[in-house]
MARNU-939112 format. One record per residue (C-alpha): residue in one letter; y, z, x. Coordinates in nm, 4 decimals. Layout:
a|Y|Z|X .
...
% end
This chain:
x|3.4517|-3.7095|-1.9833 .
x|3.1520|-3.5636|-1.8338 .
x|3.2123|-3.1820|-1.7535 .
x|3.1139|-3.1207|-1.3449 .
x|2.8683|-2.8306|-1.3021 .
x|2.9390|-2.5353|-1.0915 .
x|2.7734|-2.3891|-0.7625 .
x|2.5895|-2.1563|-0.9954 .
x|2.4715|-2.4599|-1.1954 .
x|2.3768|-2.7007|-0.9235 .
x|2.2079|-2.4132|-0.7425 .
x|2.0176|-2.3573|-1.0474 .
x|1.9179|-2.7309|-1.1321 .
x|1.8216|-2.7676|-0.7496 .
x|1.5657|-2.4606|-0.8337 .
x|1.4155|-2.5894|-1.1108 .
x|1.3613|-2.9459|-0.9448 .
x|1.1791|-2.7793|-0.6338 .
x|0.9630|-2.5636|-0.8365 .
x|0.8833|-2.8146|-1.0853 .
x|0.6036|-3.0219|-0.9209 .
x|0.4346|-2.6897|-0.8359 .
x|0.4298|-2.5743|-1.1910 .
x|0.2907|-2.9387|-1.2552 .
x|-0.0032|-2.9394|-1.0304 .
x|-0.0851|-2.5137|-1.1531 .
x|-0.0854|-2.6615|-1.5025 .
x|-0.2963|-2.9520|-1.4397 .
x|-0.5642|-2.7534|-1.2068 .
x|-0.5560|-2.3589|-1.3380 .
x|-0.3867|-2.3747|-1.6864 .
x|-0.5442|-2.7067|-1.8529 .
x|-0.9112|-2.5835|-1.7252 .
x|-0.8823|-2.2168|-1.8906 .
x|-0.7292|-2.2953|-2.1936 .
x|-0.9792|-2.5801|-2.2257 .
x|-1.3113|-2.3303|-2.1377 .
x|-1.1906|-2.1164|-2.4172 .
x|-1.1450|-2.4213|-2.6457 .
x|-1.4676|-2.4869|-2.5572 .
x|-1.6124|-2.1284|-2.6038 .
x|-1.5243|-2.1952|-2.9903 .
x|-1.7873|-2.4924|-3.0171 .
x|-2.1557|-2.5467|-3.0014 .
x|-2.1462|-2.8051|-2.7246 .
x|-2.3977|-3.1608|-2.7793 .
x|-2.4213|-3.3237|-2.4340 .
x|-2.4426|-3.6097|-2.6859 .
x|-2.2809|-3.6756|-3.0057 .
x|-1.9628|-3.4446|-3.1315 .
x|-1.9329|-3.0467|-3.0284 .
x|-2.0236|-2.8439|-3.3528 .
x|-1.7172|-2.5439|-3.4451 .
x|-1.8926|-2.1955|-3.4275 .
x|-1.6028|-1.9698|-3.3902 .
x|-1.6994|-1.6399|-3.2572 .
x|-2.0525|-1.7061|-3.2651 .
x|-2.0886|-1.7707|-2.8497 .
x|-1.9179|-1.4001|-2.8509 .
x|-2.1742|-1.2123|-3.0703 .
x|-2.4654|-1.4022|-2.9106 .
x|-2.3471|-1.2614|-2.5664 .
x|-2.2156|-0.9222|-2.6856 .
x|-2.5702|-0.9055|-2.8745 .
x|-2.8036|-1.0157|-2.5434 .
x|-2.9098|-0.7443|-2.3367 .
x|-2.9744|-0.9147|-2.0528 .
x|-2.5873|-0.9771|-2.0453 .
x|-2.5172|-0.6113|-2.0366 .
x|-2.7760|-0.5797|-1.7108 .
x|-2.5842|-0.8338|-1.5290 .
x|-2.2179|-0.6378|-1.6041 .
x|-2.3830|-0.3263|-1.5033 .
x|-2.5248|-0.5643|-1.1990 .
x|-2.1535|-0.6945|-1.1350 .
x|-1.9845|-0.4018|-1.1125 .
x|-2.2088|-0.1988|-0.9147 .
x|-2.2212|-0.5103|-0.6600 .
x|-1.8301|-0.5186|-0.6661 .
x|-1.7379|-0.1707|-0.6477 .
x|-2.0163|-0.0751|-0.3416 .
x|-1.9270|-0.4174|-0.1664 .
x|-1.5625|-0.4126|-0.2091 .
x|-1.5444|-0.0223|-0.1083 .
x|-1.8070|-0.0860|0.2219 .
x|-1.6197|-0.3238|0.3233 .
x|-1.2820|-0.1548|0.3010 .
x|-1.4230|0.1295|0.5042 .
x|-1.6345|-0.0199|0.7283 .
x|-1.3142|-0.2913|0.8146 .
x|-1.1163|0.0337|0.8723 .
x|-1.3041|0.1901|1.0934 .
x|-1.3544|-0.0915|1.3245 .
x|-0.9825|-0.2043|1.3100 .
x|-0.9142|0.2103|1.4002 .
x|-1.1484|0.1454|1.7305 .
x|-1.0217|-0.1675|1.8075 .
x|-0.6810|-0.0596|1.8059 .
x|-0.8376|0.1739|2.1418 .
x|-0.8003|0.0338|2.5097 .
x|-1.0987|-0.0291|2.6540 .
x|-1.2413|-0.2645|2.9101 .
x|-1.3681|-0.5959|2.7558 .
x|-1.1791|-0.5510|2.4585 .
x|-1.0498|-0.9105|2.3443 .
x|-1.3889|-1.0272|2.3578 .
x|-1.5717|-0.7494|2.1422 .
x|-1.2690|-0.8799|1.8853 .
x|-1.3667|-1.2032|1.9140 .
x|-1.7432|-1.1257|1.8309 .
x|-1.6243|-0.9467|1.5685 .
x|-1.4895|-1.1810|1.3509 .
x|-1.8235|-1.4522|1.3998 .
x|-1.9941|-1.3001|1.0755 .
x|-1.6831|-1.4068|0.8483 .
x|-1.6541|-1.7826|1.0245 .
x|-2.0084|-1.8391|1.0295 .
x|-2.1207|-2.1139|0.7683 .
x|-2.2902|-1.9097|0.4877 .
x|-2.5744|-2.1340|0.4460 .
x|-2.6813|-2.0481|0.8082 .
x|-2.6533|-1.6517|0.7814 .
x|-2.8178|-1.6538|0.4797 .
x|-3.1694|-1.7870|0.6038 .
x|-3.1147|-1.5798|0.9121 .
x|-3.1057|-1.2790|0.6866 .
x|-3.3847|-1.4249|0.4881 .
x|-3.5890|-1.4964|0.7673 .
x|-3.4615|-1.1196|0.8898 .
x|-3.6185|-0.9529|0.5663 .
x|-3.8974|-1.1881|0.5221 .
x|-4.2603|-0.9670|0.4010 .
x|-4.4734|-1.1622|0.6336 .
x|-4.2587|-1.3035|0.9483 .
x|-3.9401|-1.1077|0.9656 .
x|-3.8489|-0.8209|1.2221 .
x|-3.7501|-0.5263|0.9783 .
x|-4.0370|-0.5463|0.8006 .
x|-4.2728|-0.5853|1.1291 .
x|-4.0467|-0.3069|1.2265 .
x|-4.0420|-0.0573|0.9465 .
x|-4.4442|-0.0940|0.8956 .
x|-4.6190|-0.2343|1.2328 .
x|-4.3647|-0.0300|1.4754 .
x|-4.2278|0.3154|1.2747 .
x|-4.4965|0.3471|1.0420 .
x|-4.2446|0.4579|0.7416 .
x|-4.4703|0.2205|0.4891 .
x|-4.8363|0.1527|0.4661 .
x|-4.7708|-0.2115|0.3789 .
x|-4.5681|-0.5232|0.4048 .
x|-4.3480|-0.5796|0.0921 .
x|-4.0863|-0.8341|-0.0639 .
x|-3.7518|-0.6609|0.0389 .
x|-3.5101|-0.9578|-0.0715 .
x|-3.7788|-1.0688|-0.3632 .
x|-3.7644|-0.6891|-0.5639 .
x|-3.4823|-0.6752|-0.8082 .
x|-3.3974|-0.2865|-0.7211 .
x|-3.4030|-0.3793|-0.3455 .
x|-3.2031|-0.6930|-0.3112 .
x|-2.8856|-0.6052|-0.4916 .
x|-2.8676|-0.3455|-0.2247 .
x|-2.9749|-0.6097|0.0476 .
x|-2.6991|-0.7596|-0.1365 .
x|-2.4478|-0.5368|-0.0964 .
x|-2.5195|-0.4806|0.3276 .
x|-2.5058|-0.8931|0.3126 .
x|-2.1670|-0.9038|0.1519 .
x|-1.9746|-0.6055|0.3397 .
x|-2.0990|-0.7360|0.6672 .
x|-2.0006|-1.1020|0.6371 .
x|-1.6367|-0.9630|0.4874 .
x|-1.5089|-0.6838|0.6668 .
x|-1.3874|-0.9266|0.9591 .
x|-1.0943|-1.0032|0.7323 .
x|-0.9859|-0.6386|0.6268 .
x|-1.0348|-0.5794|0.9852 .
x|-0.8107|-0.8326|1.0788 .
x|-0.5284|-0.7186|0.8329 .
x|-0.5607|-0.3341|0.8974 .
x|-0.5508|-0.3988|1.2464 .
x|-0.1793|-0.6549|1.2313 .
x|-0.0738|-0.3218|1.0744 .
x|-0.1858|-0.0846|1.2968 .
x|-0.0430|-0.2393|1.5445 .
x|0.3337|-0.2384|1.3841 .
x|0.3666|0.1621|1.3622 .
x|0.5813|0.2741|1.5954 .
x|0.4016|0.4755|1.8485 .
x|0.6952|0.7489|1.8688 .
x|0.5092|0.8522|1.5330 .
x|0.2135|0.9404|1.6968 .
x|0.4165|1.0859|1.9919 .
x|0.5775|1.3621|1.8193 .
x|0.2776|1.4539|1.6365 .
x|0.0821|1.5312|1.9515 .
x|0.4273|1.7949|2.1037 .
x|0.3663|1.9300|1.7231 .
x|0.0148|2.0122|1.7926 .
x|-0.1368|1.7817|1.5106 .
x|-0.5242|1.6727|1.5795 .
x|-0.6252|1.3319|1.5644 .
x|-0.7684|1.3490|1.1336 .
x|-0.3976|1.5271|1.0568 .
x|-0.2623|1.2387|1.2297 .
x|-0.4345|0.9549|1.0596 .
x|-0.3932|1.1335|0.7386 .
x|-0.0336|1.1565|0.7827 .
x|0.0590|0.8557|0.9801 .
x|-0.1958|0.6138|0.9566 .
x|-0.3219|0.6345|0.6106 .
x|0.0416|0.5833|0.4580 .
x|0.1767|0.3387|0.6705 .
x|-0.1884|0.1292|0.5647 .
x|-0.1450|0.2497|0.2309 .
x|-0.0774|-0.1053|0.0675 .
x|-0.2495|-0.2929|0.2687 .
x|-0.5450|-0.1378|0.1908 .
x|-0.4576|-0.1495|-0.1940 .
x|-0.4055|-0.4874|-0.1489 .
x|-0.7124|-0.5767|0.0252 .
x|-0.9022|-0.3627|-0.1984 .
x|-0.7793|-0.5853|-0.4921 .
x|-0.8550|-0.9305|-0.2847 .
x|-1.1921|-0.7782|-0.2560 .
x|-1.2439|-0.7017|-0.5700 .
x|-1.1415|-1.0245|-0.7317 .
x|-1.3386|-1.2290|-0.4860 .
x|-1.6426|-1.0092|-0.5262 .
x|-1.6350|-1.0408|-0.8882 .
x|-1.6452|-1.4298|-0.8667 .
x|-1.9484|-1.4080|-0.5716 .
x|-2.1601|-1.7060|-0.6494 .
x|-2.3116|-1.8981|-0.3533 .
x|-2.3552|-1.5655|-0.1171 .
x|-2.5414|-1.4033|-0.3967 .
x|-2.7392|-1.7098|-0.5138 .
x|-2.8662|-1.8357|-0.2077 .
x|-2.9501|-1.4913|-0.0983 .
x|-3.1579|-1.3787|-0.3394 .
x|-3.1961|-1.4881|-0.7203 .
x|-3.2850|-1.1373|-0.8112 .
x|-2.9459|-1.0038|-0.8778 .
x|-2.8200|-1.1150|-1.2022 .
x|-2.4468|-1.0530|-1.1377 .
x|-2.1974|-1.2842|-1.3936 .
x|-2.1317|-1.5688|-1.1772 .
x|-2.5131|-1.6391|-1.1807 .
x|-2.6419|-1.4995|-1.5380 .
x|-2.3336|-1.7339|-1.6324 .
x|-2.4798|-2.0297|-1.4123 .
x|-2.8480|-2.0058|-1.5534 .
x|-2.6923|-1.9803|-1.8819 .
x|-2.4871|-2.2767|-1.9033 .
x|-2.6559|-2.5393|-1.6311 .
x|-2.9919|-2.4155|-1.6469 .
x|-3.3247|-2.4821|-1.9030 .
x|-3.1580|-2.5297|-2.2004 .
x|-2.8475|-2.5968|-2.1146 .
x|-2.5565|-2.4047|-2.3284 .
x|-2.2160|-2.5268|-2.2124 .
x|-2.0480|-2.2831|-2.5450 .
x|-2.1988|-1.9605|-2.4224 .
x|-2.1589|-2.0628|-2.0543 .
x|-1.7556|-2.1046|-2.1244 .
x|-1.7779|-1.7870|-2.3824 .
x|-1.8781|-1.5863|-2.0404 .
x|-1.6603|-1.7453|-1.8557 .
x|-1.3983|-1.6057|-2.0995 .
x|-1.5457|-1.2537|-2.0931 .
x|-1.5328|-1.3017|-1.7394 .
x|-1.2219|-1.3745|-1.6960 .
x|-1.0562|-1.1002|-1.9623 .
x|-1.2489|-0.8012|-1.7880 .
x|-1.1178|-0.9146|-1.4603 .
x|-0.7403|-0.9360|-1.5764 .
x|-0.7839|-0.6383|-1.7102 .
x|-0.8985|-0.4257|-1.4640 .
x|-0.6863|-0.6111|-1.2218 .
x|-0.4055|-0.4873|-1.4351 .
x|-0.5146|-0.1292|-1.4534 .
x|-0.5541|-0.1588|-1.0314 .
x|-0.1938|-0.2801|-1.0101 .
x|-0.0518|0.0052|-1.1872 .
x|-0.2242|0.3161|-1.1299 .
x|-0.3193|0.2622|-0.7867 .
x|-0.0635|0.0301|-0.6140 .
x|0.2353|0.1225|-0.8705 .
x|0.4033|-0.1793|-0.9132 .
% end
């Protein structure tokens, strides 16, 4: 005689049946794709005929290329100037905004245009923006101010454009870490701020004390988001400027470009994926302490 399951048991069963199809659909879109890309990575890959087994070979060709090492060193300092501008710069706007003042719901409403724009279309604004021979800074910066005796490639100069870069990507972001520092600003309890002012506290010794640890995870967490998207920039980057090699691109060109090498391209897509993890992990634990 079949023995009937408890609460407990049902409960459990029921649990497993609801997560189920969502483990299904992770496996077939996340988990199948990486652990096939690092199959892959293993293999000299023929866009005809059979896939030749290299082992580590992909590895030591990367580890060995300097122009690899240019593009981490590119990656990093994009992600950690981006990721940090636009944490500050959303904080500070999200700290005025939080102010009274007449007019206010509309100046939020501008505010947030640079992130819902359609990045194709800011891009050749800022491109037309920076360009040497039609473009206002430069007609600005040489014809009006004087500051340079001639016209020059702003976007088109490899120590210029990552920086160009960097401006590009904190202000088309920081509309969303405004948007999330600003829900929690506006969830402290103003009694807080209250008491501080009868204690005689200025307005830095109250953000430090108030403001900054009440925002404390979100801007961990935002930090983090940042970071992880930042690291996987392709199309803002790319269509920007193809002067900044970060990894997304140098692993583009690499693997869909001249001749094309689909075993390196998954190799770095590998190395791509272990740094992040791993600094992702480090984040977690000595900054947000979970």
């Amino acid at each position: 005689m079949r023995q009937s399951l408890t609460l407990e048991q049902k409960k459990a069963r029921l649990g497993v049946q609801l997560v189920l199809p969502s483990v299904i659909v992770i496996g077939l879109l996340i988990i199948y794709p990486v652990a096939y890309n690092m199959y892959l990575s293993m293999f000299k890959v023929n866009l005809v005929g059979s896939n030749t087994f290299i082992g580590a070979k992909n590895y030591t060709n990367i580890i060995t290329d300097i122009t690899f090492w240019q593009s981490v060193l590119t990656t990093f300092l994009y992600v950690v100037f981006s990721t940090f501008g636009t944490t500050l710069f959303g904080l500070i706007v999200a700290l005025a905004m939080n102010k009274k003042f007449p007019l206010r719901m509309i100046v939020r409403s501008i505010i947030i245009l640079p992130y819902v724009a359609p990045v194709i279309a800011i891009v050749y604004a800022w491109q037309f923006f920076f360009d040497p021979v039609n473009g206002i800074f430069i007609h600005v910066v040489v014809e009006m101010l004087g500051l340079y005796d001639q016209r020059f490639n702003l976007i088109g100069t490899p120590e210029y454009a990552i920086w160009v870069a960097i401006i590009f990507s904190i202000w088309k972001s920081f509309p969303f870490t405004y948007l999330m520092i600003i829900a929690r600003l506006q969830t402290i309890d103003t009694t807080l701020y209250e008491a501080a002012e009868i204690d005689g506290c200025s307005s830095w010794k109250k953000f430090l004390h108030i403001t900054f640890p009440e925002l404390y995870f979100v801007l961990g967490t935002l930090i983090l988001l940042r970071f992880v998207w930042n690291f996987n920039k392709f199309e803002e980057v790319y269509l920007l400027t193809e002067n900044v090699k970060t990894l997304p691109i140098y692993t583009y060109f690499k693997a869909f470009t001249g001749v094309m090498d689909l075993g390196q391209g998954s190799a770095l897509a590998v190395i791509q994926f272990v740094l992040l993890i791993g600094l992702i992990l480090v984040y977690v634990k000595k900054v947000l302490k979970w």
